[in-house]
C-alpha positions as CSV (number, residue, x, y, z in Angstrom):
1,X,-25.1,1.1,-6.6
2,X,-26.2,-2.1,-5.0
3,X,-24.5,-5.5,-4.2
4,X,-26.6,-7.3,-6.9
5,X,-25.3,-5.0,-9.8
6,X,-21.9,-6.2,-9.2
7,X,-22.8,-9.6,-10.1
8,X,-23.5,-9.1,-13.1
9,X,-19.8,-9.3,-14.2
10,X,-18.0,-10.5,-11.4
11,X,-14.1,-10.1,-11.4
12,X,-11.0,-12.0,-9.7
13,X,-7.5,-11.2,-9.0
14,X,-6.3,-13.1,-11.7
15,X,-7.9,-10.1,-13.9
16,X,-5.5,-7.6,-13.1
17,X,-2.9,-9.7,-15.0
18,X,-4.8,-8.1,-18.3
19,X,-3.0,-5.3,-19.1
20,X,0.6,-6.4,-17.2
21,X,1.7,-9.1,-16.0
22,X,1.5,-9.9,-12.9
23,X,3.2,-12.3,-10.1
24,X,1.0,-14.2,-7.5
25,X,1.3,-17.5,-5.8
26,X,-1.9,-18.2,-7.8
27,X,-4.1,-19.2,-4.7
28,X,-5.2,-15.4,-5.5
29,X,-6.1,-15.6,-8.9
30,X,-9.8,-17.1,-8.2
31,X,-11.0,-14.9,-5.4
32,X,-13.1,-12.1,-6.5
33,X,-12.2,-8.5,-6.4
34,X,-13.9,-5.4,-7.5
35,X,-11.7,-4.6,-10.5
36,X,-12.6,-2.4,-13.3
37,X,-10.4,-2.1,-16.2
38,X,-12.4,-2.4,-19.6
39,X,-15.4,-0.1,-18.5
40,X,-12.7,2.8,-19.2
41,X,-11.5,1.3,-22.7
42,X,-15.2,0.8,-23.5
43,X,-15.7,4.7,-22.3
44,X,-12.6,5.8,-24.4
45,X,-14.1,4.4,-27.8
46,X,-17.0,5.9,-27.1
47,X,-15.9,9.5,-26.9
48,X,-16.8,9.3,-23.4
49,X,-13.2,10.3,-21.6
50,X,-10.2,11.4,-23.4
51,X,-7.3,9.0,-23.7
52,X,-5.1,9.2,-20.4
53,X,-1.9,11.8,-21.0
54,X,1.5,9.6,-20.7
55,X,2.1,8.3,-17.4
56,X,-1.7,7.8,-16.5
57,X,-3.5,5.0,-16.3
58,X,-7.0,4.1,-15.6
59,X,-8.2,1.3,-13.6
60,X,-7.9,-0.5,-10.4
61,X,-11.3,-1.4,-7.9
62,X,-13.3,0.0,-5.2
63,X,-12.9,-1.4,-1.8
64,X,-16.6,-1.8,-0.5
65,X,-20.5,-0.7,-0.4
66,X,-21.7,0.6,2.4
67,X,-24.9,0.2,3.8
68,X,-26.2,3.4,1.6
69,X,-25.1,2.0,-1.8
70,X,-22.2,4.1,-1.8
71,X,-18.7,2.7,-3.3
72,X,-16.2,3.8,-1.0
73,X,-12.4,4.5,-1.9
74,X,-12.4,4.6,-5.5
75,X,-8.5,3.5,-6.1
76,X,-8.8,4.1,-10.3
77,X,-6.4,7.0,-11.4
78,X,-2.4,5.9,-11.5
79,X,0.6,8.2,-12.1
80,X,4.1,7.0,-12.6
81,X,7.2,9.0,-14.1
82,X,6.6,11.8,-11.5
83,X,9.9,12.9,-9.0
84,X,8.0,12.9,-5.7
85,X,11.0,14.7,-4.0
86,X,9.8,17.5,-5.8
87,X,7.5,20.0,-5.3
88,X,6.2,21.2,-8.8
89,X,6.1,17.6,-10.1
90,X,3.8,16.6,-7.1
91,X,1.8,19.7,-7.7
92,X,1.3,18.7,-11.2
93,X,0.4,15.3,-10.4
94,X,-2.1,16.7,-7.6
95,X,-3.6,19.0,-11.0
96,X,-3.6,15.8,-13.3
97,X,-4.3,13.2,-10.9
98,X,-7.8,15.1,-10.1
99,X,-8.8,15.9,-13.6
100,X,-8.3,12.1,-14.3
101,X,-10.4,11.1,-11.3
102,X,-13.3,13.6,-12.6
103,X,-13.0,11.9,-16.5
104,X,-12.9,8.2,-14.1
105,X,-16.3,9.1,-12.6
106,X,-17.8,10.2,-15.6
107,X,-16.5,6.5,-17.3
108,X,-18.4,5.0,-14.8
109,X,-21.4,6.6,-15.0
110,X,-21.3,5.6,-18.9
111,X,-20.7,2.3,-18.3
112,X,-21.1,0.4,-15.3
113,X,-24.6,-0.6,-14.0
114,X,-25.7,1.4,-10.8
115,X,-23.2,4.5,-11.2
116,X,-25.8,5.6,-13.6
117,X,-26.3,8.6,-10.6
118,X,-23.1,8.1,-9.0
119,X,-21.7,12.0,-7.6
120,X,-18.0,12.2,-6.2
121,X,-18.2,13.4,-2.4
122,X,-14.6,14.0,-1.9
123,X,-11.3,13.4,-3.2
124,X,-8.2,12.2,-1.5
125,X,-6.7,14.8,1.0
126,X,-3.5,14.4,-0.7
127,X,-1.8,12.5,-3.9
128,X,-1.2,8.8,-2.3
129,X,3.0,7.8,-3.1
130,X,3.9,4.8,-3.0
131,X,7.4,5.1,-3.0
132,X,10.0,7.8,-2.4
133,X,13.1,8.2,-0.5
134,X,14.2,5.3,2.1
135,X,16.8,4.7,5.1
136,X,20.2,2.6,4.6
137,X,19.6,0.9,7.5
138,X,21.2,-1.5,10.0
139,X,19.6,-4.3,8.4
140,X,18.0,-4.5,4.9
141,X,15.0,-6.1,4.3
142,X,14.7,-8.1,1.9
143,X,12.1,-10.2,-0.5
144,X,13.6,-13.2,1.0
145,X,12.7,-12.0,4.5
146,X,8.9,-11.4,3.9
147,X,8.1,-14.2,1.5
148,X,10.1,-16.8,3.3
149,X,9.0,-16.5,7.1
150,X,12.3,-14.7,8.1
151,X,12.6,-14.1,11.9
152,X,14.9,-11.9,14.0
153,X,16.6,-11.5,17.4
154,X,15.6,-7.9,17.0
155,X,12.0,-8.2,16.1
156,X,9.4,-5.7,16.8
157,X,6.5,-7.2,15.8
158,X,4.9,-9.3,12.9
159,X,3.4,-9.1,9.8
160,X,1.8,-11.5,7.2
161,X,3.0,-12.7,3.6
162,X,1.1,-9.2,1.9
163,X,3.1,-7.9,-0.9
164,X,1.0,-5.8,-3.1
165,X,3.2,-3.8,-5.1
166,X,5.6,-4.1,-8.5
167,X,3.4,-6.1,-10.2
168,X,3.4,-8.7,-7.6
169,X,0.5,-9.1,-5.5
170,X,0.8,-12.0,-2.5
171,X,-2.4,-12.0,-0.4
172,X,-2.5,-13.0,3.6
173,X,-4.8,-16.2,3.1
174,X,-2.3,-18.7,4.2
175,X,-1.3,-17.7,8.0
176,X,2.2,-17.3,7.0
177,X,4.1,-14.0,8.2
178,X,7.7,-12.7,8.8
179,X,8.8,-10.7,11.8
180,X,9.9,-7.5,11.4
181,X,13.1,-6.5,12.7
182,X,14.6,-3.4,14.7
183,X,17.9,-2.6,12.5
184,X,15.2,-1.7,9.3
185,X,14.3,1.4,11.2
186,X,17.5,2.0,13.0
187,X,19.6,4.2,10.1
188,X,23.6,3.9,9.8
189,X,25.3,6.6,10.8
190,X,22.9,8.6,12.4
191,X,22.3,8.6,16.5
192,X,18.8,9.0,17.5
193,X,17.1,9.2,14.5
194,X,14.5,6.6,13.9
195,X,12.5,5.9,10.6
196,X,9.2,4.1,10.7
197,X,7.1,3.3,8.1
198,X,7.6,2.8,4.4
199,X,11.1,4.6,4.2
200,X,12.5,1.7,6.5
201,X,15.2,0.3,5.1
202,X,14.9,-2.8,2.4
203,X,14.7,-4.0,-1.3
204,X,11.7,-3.6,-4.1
205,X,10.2,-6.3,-2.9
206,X,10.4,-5.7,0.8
207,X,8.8,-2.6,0.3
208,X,5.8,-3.9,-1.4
209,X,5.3,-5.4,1.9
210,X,6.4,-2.7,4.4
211,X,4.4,0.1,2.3
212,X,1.2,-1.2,3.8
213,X,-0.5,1.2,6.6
214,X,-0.5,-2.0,8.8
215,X,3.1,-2.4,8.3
216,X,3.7,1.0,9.6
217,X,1.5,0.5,12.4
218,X,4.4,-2.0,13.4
219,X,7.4,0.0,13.0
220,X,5.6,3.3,14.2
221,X,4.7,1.6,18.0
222,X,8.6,0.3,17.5
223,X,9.7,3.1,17.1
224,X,8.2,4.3,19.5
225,X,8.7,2.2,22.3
226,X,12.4,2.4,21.5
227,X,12.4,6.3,22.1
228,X,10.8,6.0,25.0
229,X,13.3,2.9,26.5
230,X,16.0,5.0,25.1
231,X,15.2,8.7,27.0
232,X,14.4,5.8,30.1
233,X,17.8,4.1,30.5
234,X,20.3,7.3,29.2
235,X,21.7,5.8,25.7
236,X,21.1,6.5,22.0
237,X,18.4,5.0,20.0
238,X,21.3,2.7,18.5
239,X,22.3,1.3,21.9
240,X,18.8,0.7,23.4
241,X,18.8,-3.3,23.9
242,X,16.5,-5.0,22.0
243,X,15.4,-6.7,25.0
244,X,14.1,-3.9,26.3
245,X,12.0,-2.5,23.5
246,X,10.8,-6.0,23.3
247,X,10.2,-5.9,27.2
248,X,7.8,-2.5,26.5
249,X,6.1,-3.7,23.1
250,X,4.9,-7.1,25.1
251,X,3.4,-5.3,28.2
252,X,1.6,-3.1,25.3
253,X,0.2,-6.0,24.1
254,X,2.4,-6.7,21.4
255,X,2.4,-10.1,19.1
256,X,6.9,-10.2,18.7
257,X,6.7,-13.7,17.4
């Protein structure tokens, strides 16, 4: 696959909007993105691929081309209706999430220039969730918080205006960001347990934010460093001053505000 092939039908983020609708702040809507969406209805009618079972759907982007031609992270095949607290329904998505990504492929190859030749090299390690189980904790994140700037005695670190989830999809092209506090990863009730990552504690919309890897990469090291200021000074995770893990995260090289 080359660069020049996907010119030939360029895309934007605006597209995604064509088969649900979709909330942005519209300063995404013109920049292009690498979606494909009809290729697979244009593959269907032709006999190509099967119609996805209930609860599948085809069609999403890849992220880049390397050097080589290759398309790299193919993000195509989504599941929904599935209990991913449990162990046979994540089995059976692992199953029918594969034999999707095999019938994707072979759409591809049908109908998109330069996949003509295009061979799958690996699949995910693992089904990707987006959402499972979450803390009820000392403070709740909210939408409010990451869409309007919200900053905290408590915070941990930063992170921009992304919310890519629930049909809403807010980009970090403005320089706007929110900081993220201590209390979302601090659960109620529970003494030295910390939760880092996307069960922290917050709303729908919050966690279309927080679910990012980068996100987690903020309340991970917070985590962290509040362990480690915790087993230092004697007291519970839910004691430790937020001073101090402040203190640590900064001489770590930390950006708090």
């Amino acid at each position: 696959m080359s660069f020049s092939n996907t010119q030939r039908k360029p895309a934007t983020y605006q597209d995604w909007s064509r088969t649900w609708e979709q909330e942005t702040d519209g300063k995404e809507n013109h920049l292009r993105s690498p979606y494909l969406d009809e290729q697979f209805e244009e593959a269907m009618k032709k006999g190509v691929i099967p119609r996805p079972e209930d609860g599948v759907s085809l069609g999403g982007s890849w992220s880049a081309l390397s050097e080589a031609g290759e398309a790299t992270n193919l993000n195509l095949v989504h599941q929904t209706q599935i209990d991913v607290t449990n162990v046979r329904e994540l089995t059976r998505a692992e199953i029918q999430g594969r034999a999707s990504t095999v019938q994707a492929l072979e759409a591809l190859r049908q109908t998109v220039p330069g996949f003509q030749n295009a061979k799958l090299r690996n699949f995910a390690m693992t089904i990707g969730t987006r959402d499972s189980r979450k803390i009820i904790g000392r403070y709740n994140l909210t939408g409010d918080d990451v869409r309007n700037q919200a900053r905290f005695e408590d915070t941990i670190g930063v992170f921009p205006e992304f919310i890519d989830g629930y049909n809403i999809l807010i980009l970090p092209t403005s320089g706007r960001y929110f900081q993220v506090p201590y209390g979302c990863i601090v659960p109620d009730g529970v003494e030295n347990l910390l939760v880092a990552g996307r069960a922290v504690s917050g709303d729908r919309m919050s966690h279309a934010a927080m679910r990012n890897m980068m996100a987690c990469t903020v309340t991970g090291q917070g985590a962290g460093a509040a362990a480690a200021v915790s087993v230092r000074e004697g007291v519970s995770t839910s004691m430790v001053s937020p001073a101090a893990i402040q203190q640590q995260l900064r001489a770590q090289g930390v950006r708090l505000d």
